[in-house]
C-alpha positions as MATLAB code, in Angstrom:
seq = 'XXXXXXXXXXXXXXXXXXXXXXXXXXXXXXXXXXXXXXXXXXXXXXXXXXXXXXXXXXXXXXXXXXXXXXXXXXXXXXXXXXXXXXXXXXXXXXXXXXXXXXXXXXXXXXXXXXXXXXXXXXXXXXXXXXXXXXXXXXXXXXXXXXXXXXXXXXXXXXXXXXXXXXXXXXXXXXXXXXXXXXXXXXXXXXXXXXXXXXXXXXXXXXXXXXXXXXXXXXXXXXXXXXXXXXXXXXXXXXXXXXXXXXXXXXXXXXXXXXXXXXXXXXXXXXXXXXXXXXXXXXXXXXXXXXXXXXXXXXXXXXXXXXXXXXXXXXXXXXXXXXXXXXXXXXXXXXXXXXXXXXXXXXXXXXXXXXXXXXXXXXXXXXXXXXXXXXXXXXXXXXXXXXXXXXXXXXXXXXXXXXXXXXXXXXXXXXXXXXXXXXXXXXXXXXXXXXXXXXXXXXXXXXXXXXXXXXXXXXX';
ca = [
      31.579   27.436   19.656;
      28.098   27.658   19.631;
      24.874   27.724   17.382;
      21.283   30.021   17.730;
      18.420   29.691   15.231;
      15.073   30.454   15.128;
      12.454   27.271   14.404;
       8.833   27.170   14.854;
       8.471   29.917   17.713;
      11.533   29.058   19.692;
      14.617   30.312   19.785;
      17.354   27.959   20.490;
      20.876   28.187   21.336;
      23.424   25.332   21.269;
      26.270   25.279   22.369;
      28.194   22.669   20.660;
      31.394   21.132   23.005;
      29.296   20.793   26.043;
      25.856   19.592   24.375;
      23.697   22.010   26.185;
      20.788   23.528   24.448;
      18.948   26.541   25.842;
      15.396   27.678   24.663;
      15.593   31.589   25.299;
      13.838   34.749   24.847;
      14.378   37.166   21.864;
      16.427   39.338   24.061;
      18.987   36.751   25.541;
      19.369   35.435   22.029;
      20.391   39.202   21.197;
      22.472   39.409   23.625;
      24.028   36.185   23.403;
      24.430   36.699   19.896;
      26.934   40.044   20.426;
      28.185   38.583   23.942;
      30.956   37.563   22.173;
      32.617   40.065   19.761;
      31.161   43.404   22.488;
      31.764   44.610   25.600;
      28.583   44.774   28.085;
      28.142   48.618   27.749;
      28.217   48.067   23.420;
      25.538   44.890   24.163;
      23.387   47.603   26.314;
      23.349   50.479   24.038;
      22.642   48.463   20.717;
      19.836   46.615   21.943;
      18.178   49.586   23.706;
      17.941   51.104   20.621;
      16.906   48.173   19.103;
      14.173   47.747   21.445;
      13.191   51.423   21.895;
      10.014   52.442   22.895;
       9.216   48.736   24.503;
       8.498   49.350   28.075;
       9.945   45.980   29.366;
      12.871   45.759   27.970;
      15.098   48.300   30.464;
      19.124   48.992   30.842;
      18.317   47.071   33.763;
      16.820   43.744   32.015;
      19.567   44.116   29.645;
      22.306   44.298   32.429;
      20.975   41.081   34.201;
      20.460   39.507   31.251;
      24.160   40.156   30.137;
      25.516   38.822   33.911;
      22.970   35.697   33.114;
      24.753   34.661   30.004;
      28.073   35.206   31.845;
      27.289   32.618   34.928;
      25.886   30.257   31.806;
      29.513   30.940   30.295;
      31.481   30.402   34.368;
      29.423   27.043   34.190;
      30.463   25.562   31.170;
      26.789   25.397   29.394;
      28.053   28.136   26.920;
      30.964   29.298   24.572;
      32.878   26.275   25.779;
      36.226   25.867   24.348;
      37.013   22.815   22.915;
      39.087   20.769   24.405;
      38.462   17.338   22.449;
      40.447   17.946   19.163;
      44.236   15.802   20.623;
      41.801   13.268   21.836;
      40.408   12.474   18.473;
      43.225   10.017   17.666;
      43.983    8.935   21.403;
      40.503    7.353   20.926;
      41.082    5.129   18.559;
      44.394    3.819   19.025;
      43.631    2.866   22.242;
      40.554    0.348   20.907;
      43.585   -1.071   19.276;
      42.565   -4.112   16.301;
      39.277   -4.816   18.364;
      36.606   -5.873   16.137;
      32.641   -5.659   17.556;
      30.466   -5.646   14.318;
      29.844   -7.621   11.049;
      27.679   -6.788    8.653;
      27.222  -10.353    6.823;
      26.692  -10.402    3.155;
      24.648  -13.471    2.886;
      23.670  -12.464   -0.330;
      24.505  -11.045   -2.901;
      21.651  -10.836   -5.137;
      17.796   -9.536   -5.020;
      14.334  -10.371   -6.115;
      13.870   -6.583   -6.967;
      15.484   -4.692   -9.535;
      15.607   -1.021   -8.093;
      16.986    1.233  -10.353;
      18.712    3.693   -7.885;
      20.540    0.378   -5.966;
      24.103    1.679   -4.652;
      24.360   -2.154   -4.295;
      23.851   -2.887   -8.521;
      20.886   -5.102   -7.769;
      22.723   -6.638   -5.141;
      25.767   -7.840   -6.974;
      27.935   -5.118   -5.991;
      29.555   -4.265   -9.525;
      30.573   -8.338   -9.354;
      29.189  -11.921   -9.596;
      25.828  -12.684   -8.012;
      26.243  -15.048   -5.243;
      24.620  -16.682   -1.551;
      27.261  -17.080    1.367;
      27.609  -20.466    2.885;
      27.199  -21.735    6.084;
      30.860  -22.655    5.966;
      31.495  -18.828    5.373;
      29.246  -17.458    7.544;
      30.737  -19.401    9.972;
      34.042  -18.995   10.234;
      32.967  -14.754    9.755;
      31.129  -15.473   13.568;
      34.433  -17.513   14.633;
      36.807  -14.131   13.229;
      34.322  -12.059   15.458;
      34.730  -13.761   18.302;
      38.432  -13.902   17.781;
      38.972  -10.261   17.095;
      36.600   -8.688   19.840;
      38.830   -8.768   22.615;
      37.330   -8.372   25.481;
      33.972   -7.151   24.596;
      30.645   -8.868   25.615;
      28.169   -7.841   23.352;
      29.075   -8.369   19.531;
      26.619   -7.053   16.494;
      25.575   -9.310   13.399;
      23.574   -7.473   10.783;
      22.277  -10.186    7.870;
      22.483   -8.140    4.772;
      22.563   -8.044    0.908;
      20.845   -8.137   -1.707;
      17.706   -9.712    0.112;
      19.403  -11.945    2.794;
      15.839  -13.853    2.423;
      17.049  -15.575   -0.662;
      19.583  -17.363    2.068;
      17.155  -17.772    4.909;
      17.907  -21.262    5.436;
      21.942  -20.173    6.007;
      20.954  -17.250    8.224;
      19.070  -19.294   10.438;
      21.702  -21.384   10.801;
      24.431  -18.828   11.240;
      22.557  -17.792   14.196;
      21.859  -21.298   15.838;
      25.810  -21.596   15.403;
      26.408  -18.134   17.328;
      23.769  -19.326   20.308;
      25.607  -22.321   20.277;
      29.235  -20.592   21.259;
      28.413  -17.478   22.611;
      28.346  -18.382   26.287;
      31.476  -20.171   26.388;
      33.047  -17.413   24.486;
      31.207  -14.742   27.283;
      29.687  -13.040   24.188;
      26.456  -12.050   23.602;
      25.488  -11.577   19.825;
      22.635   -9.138   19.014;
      21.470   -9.783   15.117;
      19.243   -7.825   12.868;
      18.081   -8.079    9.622;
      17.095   -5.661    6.556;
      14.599   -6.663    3.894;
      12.409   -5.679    0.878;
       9.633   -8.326    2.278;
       8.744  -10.095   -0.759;
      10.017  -13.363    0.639;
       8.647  -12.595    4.701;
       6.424  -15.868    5.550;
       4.735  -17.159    9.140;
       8.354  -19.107    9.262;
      10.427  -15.846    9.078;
       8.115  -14.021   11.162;
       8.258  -16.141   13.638;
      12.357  -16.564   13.795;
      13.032  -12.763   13.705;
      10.675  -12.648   16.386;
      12.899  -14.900   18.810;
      15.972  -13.569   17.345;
      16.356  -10.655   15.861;
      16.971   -7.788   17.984;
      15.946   -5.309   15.259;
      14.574   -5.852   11.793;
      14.797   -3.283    8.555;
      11.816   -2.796    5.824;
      12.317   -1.184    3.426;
       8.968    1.015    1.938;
       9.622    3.923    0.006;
       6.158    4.723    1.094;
       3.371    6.041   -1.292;
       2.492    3.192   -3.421;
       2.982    5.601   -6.817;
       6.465    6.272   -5.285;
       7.557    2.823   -3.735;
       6.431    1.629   -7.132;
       8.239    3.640   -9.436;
      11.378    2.400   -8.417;
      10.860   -0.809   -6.310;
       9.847   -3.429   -9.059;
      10.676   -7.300   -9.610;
      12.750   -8.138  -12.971;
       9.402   -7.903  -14.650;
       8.453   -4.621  -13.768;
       6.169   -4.946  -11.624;
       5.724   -2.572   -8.457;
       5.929   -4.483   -5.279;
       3.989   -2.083   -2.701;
       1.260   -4.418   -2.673;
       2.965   -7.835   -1.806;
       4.716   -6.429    0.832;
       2.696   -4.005    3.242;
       0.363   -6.909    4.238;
       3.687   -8.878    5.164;
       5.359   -5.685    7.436;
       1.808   -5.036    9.010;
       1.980   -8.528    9.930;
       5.457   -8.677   11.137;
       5.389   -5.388   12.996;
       2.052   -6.700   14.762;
       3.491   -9.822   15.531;
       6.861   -7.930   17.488;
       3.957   -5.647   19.778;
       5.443   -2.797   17.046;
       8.889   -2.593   18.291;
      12.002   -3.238   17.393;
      12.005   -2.576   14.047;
      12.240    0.111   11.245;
      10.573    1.131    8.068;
      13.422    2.260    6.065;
      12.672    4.272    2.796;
      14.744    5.958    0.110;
      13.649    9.163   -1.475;
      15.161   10.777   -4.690;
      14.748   13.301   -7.611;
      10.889   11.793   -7.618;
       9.952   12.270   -4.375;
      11.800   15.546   -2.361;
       8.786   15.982   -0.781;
       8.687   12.910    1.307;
       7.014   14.099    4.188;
       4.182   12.595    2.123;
       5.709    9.378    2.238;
       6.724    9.330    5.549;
       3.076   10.782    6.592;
       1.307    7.516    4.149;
       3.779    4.657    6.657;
       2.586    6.493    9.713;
      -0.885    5.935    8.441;
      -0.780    2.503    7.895;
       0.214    2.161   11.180;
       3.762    2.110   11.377;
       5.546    4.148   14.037;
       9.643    3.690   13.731;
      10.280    5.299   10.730;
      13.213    6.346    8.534;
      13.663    8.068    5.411;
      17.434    8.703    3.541;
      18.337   10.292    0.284;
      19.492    8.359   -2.182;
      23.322    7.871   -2.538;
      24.020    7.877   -6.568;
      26.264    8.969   -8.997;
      25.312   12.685   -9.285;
      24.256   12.569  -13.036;
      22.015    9.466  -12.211;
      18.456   10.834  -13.066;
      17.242    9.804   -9.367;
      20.059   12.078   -7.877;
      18.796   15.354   -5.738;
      18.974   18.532   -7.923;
      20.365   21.523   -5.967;
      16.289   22.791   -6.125;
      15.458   19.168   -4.415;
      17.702   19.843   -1.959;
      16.422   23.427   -0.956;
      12.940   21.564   -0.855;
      13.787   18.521    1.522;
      14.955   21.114    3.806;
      11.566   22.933    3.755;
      10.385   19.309    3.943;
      12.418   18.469    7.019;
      10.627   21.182    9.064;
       7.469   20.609    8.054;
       7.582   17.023    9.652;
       9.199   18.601   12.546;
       6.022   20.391   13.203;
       3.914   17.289   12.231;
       5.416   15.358   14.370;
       4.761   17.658   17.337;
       1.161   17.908   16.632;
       0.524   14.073   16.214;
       2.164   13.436   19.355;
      -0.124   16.225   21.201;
      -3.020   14.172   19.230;
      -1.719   10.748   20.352;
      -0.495    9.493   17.544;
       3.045   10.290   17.585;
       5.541    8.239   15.615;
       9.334    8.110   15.804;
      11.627    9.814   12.779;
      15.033    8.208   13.064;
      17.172   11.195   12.502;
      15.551   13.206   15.047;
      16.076   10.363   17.702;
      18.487   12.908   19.904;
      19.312   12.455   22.827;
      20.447   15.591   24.921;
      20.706   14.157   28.433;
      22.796   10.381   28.368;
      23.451   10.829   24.638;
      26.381    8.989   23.223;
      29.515    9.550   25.531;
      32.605   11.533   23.846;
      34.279    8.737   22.023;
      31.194    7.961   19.924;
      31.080   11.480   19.332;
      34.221   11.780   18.409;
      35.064    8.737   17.037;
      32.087    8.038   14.860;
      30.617    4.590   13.828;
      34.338    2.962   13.343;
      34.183    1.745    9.563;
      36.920   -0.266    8.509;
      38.104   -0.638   12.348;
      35.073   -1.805   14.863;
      33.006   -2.519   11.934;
      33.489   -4.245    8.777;
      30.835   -6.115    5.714;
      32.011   -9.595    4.978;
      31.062  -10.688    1.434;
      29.640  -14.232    0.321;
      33.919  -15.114   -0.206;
      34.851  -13.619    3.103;
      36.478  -10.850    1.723;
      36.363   -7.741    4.360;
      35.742   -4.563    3.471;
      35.104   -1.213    5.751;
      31.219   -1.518    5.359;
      28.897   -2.278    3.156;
      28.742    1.060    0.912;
      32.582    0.083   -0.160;
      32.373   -3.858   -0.899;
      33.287   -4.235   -4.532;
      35.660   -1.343   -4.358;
      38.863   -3.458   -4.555;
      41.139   -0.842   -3.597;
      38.938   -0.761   -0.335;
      39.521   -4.627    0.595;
      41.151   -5.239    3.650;
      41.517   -8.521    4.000;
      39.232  -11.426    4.700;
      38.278  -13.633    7.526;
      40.973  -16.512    7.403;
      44.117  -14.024    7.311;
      42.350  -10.739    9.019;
      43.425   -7.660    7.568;
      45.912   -7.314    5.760;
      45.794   -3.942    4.269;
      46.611   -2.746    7.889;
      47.465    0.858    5.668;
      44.203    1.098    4.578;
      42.968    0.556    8.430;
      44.823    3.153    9.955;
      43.100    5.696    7.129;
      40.258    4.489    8.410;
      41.106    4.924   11.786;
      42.174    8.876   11.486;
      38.502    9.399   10.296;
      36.884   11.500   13.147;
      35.083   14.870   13.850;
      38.352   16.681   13.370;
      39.883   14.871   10.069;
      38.199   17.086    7.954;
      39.456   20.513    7.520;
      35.988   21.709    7.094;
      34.341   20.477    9.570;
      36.325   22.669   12.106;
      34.194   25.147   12.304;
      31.116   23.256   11.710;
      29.010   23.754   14.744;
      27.215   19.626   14.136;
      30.643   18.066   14.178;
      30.018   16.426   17.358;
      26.872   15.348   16.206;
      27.256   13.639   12.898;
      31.200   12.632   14.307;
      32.616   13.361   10.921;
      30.086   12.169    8.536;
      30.222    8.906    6.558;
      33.429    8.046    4.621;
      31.183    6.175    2.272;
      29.369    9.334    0.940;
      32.648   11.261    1.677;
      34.406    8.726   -0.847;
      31.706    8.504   -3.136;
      31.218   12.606   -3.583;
      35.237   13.237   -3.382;
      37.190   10.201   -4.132;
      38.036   10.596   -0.826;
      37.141    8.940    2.577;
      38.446   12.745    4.246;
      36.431   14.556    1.917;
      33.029   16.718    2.414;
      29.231   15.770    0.778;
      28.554   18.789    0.961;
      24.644   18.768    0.206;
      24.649   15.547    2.830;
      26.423   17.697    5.358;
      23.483   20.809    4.896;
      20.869   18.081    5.326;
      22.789   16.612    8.460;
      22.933   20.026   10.100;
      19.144   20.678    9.331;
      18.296   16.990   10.549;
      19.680   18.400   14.052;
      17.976   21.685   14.247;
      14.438   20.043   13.621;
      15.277   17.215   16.655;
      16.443   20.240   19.175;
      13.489   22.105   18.215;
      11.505   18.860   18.845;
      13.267   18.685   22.367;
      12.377   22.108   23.280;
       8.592   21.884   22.018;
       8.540   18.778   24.569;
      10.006   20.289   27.176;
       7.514   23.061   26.838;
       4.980   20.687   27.459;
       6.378   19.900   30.634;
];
């Protein structure tokens, strides 16, 4: 299978099982584009007449042309069969019950009071409520436990606003450092945050300790505003951008994300994403909402059709900042086509409700944090394991190929699947399609190749 499209001057062809990506001219991208379903002489003839009266374009160009795409097709760079569909399964039954993240709930509750919260506010459709030490605890001790033989283990401190528990994070991760070597671990934490609560204190510890660290700016003050407000109302853009300026200074500007949300309000967040870049920030991330379709901040089907506009257009920006030195990073064009990840990821995809699992403030386990408070999606919790070993092995049959419509889907190997969160939460089902999310995906991946190919232009 592969995929050709036309973005910003190039034309690119991918071809999807063995990754490559070649940036052509508009006459191999004709002819790869029949290669396929016509013989050489058909190829010829149609695009002769197609390109009649062009003096460089000859039977002869069209001929070598046609041979070119055939040694490309020899090598394995295009129309490469796919071979990976019986090891979709294989890959995760051999990983077996091996457990390498945790996404620790340490609380469940929030200073803010967005309206478009998948999370309720933090409570997660229950009681509000800070995990213990005693909890977080023995959640690093069922890590260990369950990792097998893996070194490197990932913590992410997560609510609500983990913030309002600092004192219990900080000592969850003195306990880890405390263990890890004698367990041959090595735990890598990060944190994500509105900022209201971000002091010299916590500045200083994520600093040390925190591999990564998640803000969250929706980014133009009218827009982070709207939606981003304390129990009284009040917007919270202005407490919190002098706190991530000074955080982001303070880690040399690395390691770290601005994370935004835009909805029905804002489809044209390019603007958004252009105001963080402005105040300086340079990792930067942007998702759609995830909401119950009738919600009033849910994408309309003419939102949709604009973010994709939207999606090129910082494509392009992008490009031209960079050339003008002041490039930033969007994470869903982070693609990489060279060491990219190996076949299992691919296939595979982030391992919800097997690798990875959210432990609540009670140690209940669920597959991540999208599902906590969905008791039909508890597995267990961190005294017993899992339990619900049934609901496991759904989880572990999620993959590129689970889907019957993502067969044909050229970005399979790319988005591994999609997320059985937004699967779930658009289908009642962790197999099913988001349809709209899938469209964006596939866009997402055009605009990073055509990135790619703009770059190596440069070169």
């Amino acid at each position: 299978m592969h995929h050709q499209y036309k973005l910003n001057g190039y034309n690119i062809v991918l071809d999807t099982c063995s990754g490559a990506v070649h940036v052509v001219d508009d006459v191999a991208y004709d002819v790869i584009e029949l290669y396929q379903d016509h013989s050489k002489e058909k190829i010829i003839k149609t695009l002769l007449e197609k390109y009649s009266g062009k003096e460089d374009v000859t039977e002869s160009d069209l001929s070598d042309c046609y041979d070119d795409v055939t040694e490309l097709k020899e090598d394995g760079q295009l129309f490469t069969p796919d071979n990976y569909e019986n090891l979709a399964g294989v890959f995760k039954e051999k990983s077996g019950d091996v457990v390498k993240a945790l996404c620790l709930h340490v609380a469940h509750t929030c200073n803010l009071n967005c309206s478009y919260c998948f999370a309720s506010q933090g409570k997660y459709h229950g009681d509000r409520a800070l995990m213990s030490f005693e909890t977080g605890k023995r959640a690093l001790d069922f890590l260990i436990e369950n990792s097998g033989s893996r070194t490197n283990l990932e913590v992410d401190f997560f609510g609500g606003e983990p913030l309002m528990n600092w004192d219990v994070v900080k000592k969850l991760v003195q306990y880890a450092r405390s263990i890890e070597k004698q367990h041959h671990k090595n735990f890598r934490f990060t944190l994500t945050t509105n900022g209201v609560l971000i002091d010299d204190d916590v500045i200083d510890f994520c600093n040390k300790e925190m591999s990564n660290v998640v803000l969250s700016l929706d980014g133009r003050k009218e827009i982070h505003d709207r939606f981003r407000v304390d129990y009284a109302g009040n917007g919270s853009y202005d407490r919190i951008v002098p706190k991530f300026q000074k955080l982001v200074k303070a880690r040399g500007g690395k390691n770290y994300y601005m994370r935004g949300t835009f909805t029905h309000a804002n489809p044209d967040f390019t603007n958004d994403v252009f105001h963080m870049a402005d105040l300086g920030f340079t990792e930067l991330s942007m998702e759609p909402v995830v909401c119950n379709p009738k919600d009033p901040s849910a994408l309309t089907e003419e939102d949709i059709q604009t973010v994709m506009e939207q999606y090129e257009i910082l494509a392009k920006e992008m490009i031209k900042r960079d050339k003008e030195g002041r490039g930033f990073t969007f994470y869903h064009y982070m693609i990489d086509l060279e060491g990219g990840p190996c076949i299992y990821k691919r296939i595979s995809g982030c391992g919800s409700g097997t690798e990875y699992m959210a432990v609540t403030p009670w140690g209940d386990l669920y597959p991540c944090h999208q599902f906590v408070g969905e008791q039909k999606y508890k597995l267990g919790d961190i005294w017993n394991g899992v339990t619900n070993t049934e609901l496991r092995e759904d989880f572990r049959k999620c993959n590129a190929y689970a889907r019957e419509d993502c067969k044909d889907c050229w970005a399979r190997l790319y988005c591994s699947g999609g997320c059985a969160a937004n699967s779930y939460h658009a289908t009642g089902s962790i197999l099913g399609i988001y349809e709209p999310g899938c469209r964006l995906f596939r866009k997402r991946i055009e605009c990073a190749i055509m990135i790619k190919a703009a770059e190596s232009n440069e070169d």
